[in-house]
C-alpha positions in Angstrom: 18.7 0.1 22.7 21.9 1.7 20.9 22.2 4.9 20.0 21.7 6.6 16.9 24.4 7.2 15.2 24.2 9.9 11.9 25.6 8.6 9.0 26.6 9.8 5.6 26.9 7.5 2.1 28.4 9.1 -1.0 26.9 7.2 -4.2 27.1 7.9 -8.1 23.6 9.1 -7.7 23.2 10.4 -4.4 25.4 11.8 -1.1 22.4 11.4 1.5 23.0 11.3 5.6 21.3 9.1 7.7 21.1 7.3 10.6 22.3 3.9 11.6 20.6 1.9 14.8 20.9 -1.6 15.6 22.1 -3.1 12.6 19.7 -0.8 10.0 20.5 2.2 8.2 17.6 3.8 7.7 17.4 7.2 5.2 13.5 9.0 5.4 11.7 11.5 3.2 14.0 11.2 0.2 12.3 12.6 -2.7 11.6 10.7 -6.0 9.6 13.2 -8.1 8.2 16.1 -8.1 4.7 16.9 -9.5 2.7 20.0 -9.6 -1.2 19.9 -8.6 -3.4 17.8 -10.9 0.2 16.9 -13.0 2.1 13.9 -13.4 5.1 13.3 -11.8 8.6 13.3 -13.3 11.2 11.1 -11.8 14.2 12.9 -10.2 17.3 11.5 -11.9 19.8 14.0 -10.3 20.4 15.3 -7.3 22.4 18.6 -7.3 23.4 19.2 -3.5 23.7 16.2 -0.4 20.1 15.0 1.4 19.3 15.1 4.5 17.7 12.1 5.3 17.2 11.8 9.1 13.6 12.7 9.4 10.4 11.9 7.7 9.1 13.8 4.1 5.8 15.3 4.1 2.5 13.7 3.6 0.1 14.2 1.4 -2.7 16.9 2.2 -5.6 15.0 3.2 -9.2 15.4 5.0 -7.3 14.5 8.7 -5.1 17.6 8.3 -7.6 20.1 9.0 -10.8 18.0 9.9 -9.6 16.0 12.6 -13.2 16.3 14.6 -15.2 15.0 11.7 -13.1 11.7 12.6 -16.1 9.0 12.7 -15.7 6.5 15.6 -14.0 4.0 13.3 -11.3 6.6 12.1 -10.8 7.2 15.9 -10.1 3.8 16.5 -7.1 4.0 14.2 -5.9 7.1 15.2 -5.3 5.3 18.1 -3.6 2.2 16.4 -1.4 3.4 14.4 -1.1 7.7 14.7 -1.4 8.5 17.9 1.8 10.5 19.4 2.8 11.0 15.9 3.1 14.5 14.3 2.6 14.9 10.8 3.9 17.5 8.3 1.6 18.0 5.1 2.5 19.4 1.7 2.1 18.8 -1.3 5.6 18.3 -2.4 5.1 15.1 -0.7 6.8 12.4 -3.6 9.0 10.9 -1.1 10.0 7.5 0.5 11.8 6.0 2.8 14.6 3.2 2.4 16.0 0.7 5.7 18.6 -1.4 4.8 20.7 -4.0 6.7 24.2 -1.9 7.6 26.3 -3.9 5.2 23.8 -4.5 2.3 25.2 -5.8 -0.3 22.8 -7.1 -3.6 20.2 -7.5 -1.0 16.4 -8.2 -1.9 14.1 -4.9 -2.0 10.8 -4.7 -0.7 8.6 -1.7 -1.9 5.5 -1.1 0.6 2.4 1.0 -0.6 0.1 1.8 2.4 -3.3 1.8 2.3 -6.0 4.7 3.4 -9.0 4.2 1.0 -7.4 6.5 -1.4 -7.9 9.3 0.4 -5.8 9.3 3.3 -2.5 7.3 4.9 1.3 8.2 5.4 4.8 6.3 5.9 4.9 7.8 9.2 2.5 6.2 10.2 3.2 3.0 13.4 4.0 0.6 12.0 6.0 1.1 8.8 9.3 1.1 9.8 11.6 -1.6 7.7 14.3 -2.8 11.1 13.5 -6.2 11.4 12.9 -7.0 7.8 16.6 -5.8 7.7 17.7 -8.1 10.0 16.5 -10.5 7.8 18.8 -9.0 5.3 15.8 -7.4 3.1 15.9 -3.4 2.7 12.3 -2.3 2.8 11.2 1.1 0.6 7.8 2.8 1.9 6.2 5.2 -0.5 4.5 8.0 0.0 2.2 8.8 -2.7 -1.2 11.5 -3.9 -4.0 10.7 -2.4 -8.0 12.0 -2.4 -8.9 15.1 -4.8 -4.5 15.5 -5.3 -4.2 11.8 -6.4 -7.6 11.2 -8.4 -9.1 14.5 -9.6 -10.3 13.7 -13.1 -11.2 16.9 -16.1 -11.0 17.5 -20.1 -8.3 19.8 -19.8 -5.8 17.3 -18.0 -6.7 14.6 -21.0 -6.3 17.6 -23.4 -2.9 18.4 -21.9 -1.3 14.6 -21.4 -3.8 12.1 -23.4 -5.3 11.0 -20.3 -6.8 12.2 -16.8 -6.7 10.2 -13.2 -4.6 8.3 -12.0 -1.9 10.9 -10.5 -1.3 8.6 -7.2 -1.4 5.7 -8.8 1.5 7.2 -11.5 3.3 8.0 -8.4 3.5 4.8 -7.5 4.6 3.4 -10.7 6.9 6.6 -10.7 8.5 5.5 -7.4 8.8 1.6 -8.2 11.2 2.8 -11.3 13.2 4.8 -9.0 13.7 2.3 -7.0 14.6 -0.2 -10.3 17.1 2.1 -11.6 18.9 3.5 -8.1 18.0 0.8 -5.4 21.7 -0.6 -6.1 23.0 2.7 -4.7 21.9 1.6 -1.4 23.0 -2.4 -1.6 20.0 -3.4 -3.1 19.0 -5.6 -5.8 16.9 -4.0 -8.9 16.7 -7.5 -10.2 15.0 -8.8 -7.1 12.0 -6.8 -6.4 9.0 -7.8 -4.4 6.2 -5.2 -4.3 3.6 -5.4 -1.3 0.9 -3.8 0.1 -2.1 -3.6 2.6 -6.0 -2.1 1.8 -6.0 0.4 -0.9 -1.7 -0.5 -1.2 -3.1 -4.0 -1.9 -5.6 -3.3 -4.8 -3.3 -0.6 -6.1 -0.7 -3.0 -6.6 -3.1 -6.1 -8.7 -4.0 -2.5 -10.9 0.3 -2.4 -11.4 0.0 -5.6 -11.9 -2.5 -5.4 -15.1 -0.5 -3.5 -17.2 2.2 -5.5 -18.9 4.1 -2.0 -19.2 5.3 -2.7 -15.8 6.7 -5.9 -16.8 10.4 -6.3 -15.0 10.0 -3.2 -12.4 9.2 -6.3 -9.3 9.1 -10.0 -9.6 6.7 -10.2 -6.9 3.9 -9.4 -5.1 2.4 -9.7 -1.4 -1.1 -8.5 -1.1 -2.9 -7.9 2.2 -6.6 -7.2 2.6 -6.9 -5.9 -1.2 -6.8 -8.7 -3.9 -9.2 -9.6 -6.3 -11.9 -9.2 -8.2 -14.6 -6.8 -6.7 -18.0 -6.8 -6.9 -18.7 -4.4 -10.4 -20.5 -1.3 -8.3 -16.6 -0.9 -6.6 -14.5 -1.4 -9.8 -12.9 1.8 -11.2 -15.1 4.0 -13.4 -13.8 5.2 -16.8 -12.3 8.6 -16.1 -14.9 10.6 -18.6 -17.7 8.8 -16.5 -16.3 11.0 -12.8 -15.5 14.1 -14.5 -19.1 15.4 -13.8 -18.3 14.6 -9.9 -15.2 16.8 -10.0 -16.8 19.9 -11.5 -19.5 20.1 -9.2 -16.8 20.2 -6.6 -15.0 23.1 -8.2 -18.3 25.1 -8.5 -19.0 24.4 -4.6 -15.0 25.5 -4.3 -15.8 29.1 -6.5 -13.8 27.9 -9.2 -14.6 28.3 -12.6 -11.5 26.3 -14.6 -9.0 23.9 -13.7 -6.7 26.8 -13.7 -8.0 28.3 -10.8 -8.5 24.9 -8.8 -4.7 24.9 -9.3 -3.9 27.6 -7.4 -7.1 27.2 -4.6 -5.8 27.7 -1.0 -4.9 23.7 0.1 -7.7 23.6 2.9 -10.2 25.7 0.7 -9.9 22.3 -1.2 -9.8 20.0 1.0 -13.1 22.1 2.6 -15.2 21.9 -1.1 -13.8 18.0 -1.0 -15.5 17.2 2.9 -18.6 18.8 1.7 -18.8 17.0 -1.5 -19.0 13.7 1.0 -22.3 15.0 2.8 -24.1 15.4 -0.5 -22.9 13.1 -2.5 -22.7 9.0 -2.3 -20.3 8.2 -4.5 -17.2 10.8 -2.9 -15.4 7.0 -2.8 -16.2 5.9 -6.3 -14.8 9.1 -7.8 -11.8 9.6 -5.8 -10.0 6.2 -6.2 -7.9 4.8 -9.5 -10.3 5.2 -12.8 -10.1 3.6 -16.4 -7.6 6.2 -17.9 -6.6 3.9 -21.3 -2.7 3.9 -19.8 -2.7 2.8 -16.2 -6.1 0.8 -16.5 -6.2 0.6 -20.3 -9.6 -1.1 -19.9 -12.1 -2.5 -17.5 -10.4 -4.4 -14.8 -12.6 -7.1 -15.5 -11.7 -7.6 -19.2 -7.8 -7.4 -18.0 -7.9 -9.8 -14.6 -7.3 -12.7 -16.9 -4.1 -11.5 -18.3 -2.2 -10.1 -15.2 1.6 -9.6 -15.1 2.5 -13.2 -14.3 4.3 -12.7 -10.9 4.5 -15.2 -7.8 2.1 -14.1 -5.4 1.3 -14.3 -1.8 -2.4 -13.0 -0.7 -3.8 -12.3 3.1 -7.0 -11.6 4.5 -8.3 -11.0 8.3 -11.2 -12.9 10.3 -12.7 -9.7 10.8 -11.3 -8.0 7.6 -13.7 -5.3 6.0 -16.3 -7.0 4.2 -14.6 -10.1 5.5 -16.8 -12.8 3.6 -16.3 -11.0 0.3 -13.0 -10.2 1.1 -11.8 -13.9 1.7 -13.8 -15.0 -1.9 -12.5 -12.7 -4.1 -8.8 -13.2 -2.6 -9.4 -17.3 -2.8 -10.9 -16.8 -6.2 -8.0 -14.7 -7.2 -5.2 -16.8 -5.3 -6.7 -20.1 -7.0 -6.1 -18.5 -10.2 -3.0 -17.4 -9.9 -1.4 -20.4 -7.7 -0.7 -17.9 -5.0 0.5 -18.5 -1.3 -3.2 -17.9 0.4 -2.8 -16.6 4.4 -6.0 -16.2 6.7 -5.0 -14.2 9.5 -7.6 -14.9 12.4 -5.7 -14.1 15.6 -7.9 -11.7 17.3 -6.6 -8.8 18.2 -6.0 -8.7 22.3 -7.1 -5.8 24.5 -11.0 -5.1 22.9 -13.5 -7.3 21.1 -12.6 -5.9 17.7 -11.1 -9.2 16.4 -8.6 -9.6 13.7 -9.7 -6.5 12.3 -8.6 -4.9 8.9 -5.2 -4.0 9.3 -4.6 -5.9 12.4 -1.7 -7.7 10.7 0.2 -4.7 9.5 2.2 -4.9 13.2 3.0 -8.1 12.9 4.7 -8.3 9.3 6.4 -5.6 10.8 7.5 -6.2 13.9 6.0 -3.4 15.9 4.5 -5.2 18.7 6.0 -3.4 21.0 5.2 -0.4 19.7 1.3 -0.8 20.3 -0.9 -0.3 23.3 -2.5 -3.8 23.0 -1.9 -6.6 25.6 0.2 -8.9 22.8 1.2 -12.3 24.0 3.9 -14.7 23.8 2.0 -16.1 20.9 1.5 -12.8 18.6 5.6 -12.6 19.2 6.4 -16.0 17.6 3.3 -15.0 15.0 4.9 -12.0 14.2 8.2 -13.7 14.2 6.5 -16.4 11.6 5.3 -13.8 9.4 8.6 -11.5 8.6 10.3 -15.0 8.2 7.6 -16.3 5.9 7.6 -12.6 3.9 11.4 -12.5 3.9 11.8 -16.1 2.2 9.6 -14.8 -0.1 11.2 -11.4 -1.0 14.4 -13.3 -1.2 13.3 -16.6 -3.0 9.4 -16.7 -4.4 9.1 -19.5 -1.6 7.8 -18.0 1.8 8.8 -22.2 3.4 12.3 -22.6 5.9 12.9 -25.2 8.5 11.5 -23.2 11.4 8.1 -23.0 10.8 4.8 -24.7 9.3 4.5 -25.9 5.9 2.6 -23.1 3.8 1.1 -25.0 0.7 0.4 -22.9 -2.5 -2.4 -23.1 -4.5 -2.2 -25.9 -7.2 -4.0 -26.3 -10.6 -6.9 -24.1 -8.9 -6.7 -25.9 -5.5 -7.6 -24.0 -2.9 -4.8 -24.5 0.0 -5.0 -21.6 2.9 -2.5 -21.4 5.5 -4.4 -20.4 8.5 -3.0 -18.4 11.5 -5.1 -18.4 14.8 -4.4 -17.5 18.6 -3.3 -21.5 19.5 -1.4 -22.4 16.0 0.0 -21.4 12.4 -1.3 -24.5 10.0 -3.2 -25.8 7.2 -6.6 -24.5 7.6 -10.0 -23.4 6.4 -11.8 -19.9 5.7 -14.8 -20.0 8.2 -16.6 -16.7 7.4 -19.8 -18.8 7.4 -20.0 -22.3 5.1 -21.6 -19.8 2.3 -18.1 -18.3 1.3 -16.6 -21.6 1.0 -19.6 -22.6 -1.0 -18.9 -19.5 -3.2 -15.6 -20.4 -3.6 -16.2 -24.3 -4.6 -19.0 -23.1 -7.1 -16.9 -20.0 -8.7 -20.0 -17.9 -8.0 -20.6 -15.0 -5.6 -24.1 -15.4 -5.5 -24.4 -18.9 -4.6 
């Protein structure tokens, strides 16, 4: 391992320090926007004194920062994945991302990562977002950091009063942070014509909403979605923002606050306190705390505007043991027939419990951070994860994810359904088998069949 070595770059935009390792400059927590609580952001455009970016931004407040024991068994288990030994720092000037490039970038392809978390929770600190071996594939990989929970989705008449609309606020950060990147990416040797936006979770369905609106047209040519795309089942699809307004004044009554005002200048974990008890009495916390109908972002129901999406080359992955895994693998072959996409089934099972390929599993792979985890991985996950970063940075570069070193990956064709299927003894053509009845949902077009 070479040492760091702290670096400094002096741009027409920007003079930022750094740090160099191993063939990657990498430059953390550089701010994008800023926002105040329940406003939208506005883009920084100029930068008055040099950055110091050798160290992670902050993270958005969220339940984990001061609730930690409430952590259910399932949260626990991904502590341990992918936090544990980290230290986070959480504010709410938090519109920050993080940028690795190869050392000599020149025009290189961008790759813009959204992380996932349910809406409510997740950071680019997080193991394993880090961007070094995409760069040695000569890609420079962003990672957002963006609102999430009550700061990213909090919904009320004065907001629309104020700006036209309410909602939304973490999924404008995201559309905030993808025009940075358009205009000042070349700053940092990369290409703002050659822009591929991916995603996992929450990041993954966050990026088909970007993908809706045709007012994003030209801010990425293309799009990698993991565990997140297509058309959910209508009880999960966002709400209009009017219709979750009555969710977030109850919360401000159980927080003492009487107007938005005062819910503006509430202590942070008085807030997120009001927002953990909302979850014991209410079932819907989820419903009304994720990306709503807001006549801008989502200018109508998703399901009148999923036939009309931002035409984009598209790649599309699920897990064997995803979340919801035989729903999750129809509505992303449903989706990726429709939209000719590159269709991936990851189902190498996880080694070191009996968790399978669960949600997320793939996340170290694409990013090669094997090494990194506490799990037994193999001489195969190493050439998987080597398969997968070759496959995404062929596509990043070109729209076609195929080279000379690894298996054929077939698109979808004229609403053929061709899945490249990655298992513990091979990377090949292959079926989905979350039970014959998905596949006979997915022949028949029909979720109940």
């Amino acid at each position: 391992m070479k040492e760091n070595k702290q670096i400094e770059i002096h741009t027409p935009l920007i003079r930022v320090r750094g740090i160099e390792t191993e063939g990657c400059r990498q430059f953390l927590g550089i701010p994008y926007a800023r926002a105040g609580r329940f406003r939208y952001a506005q883009m920084i455009e100029e930068y008055e004194n040099a950055i110091d970016a050798s160290s992670f931004g902050s993270s958005c407040p969220q339940y984990r920062q001061f609730f930690p024991q409430l952590d259910n068994p399932e949260r626990l288990f991904y502590h341990r994945e992918f936090r544990e030994g980290l230290s986070f720092r959480y504010e709410e000037d938090c519109l920050n991302l993080d940028i690795y490039t190869p050392a000599d970038a020149v025009n290189c392809p961008v790759a813009v990562f959204i992380h996932g978390g349910g809406f409510n929770s997740g950071s680019n600190e997080e193991e394993p977002f880090r961007g070094y071996e995409l760069a040695k594939r000569g890609i420079i990989t962003v990672f957002v950091n963006y609102r999430v929970g009550i700061f990213g989705y909090l919904t009320h008449e004065e907001i629309y009063r104020e700006y036209g609309r309410d909602g939304n606020f973490g999924l404008d950060d995201q559309r905030t942070a993808l025009r940075w990147v358009k205009k000042f990416i070349s700053s940092f040797g990369g290409d703002p014509d050659n822009i591929t936006l991916f995603g996992q979770s929450a990041g993954a369905i966050s990026i088909q909403y970007l993908c809706l609106d045709h007012g994003n047209t030209g801010l990425f040519r293309r799009v990698f979605m993991m565990s997140g795309a297509g058309l959910f089942p209508k009880f999960a699809l966002p709400r209009k923002a009017e219709d979750t307004r009555e969710y977030w004044l109850q919360l401000m009554e159980k927080a003492g606050c009487s107007c938005l005002e005062e819910l503006r200048h509430l202590d942070v974990k008085n807030l997120l306190t009001a927002a953990q008890e909302m979850k014991k009495e209410r079932k819907d916390t989820l419903y009304c705390t994720m990306p709503v109908i807001d006549g801008v972002l989502l200018k109508k129901p998703v399901g009148e505007l999923i036939g009309d999406p931002v035409r984009t080359p598209c790649m599309i992955s699920f897990t064997g043991s995803d979340m919801y895994a035989p729903l999750m693998a129809y509505i992303g072959c449903q989706y990726g027939r429709r939209n000719d996409a590159y269709i991936c089934f990851f189902d190498r099972e996880a080694p070191g419990d009996d968790n399978g390929a669960f949600h997320s599993c793939e996340l170290r792979y694409i990013f090669g951070r094997l090494a990194q985890s506490w799990r037994p991985y193999t001489e195969r996950d190493e050439e998987i994860s080597r398969q997968l970063m070759d496959y995404f940075a062929a596509f990043a570069k070109t729209g076609d994810p195929n080279g000379e070193d690894r298996p054929y990956w077939q698109p979808c064709r004229n609403g053929r359904l061709r899945v490249l299927r990655i298992t513990e003894k091979q990377t090949a053509p292959g079926r989905v088998p979350c039970l014959k009845l998905c596949l006979n949902m997915i022949r028949k077009g029909n979720p109940k069949a």
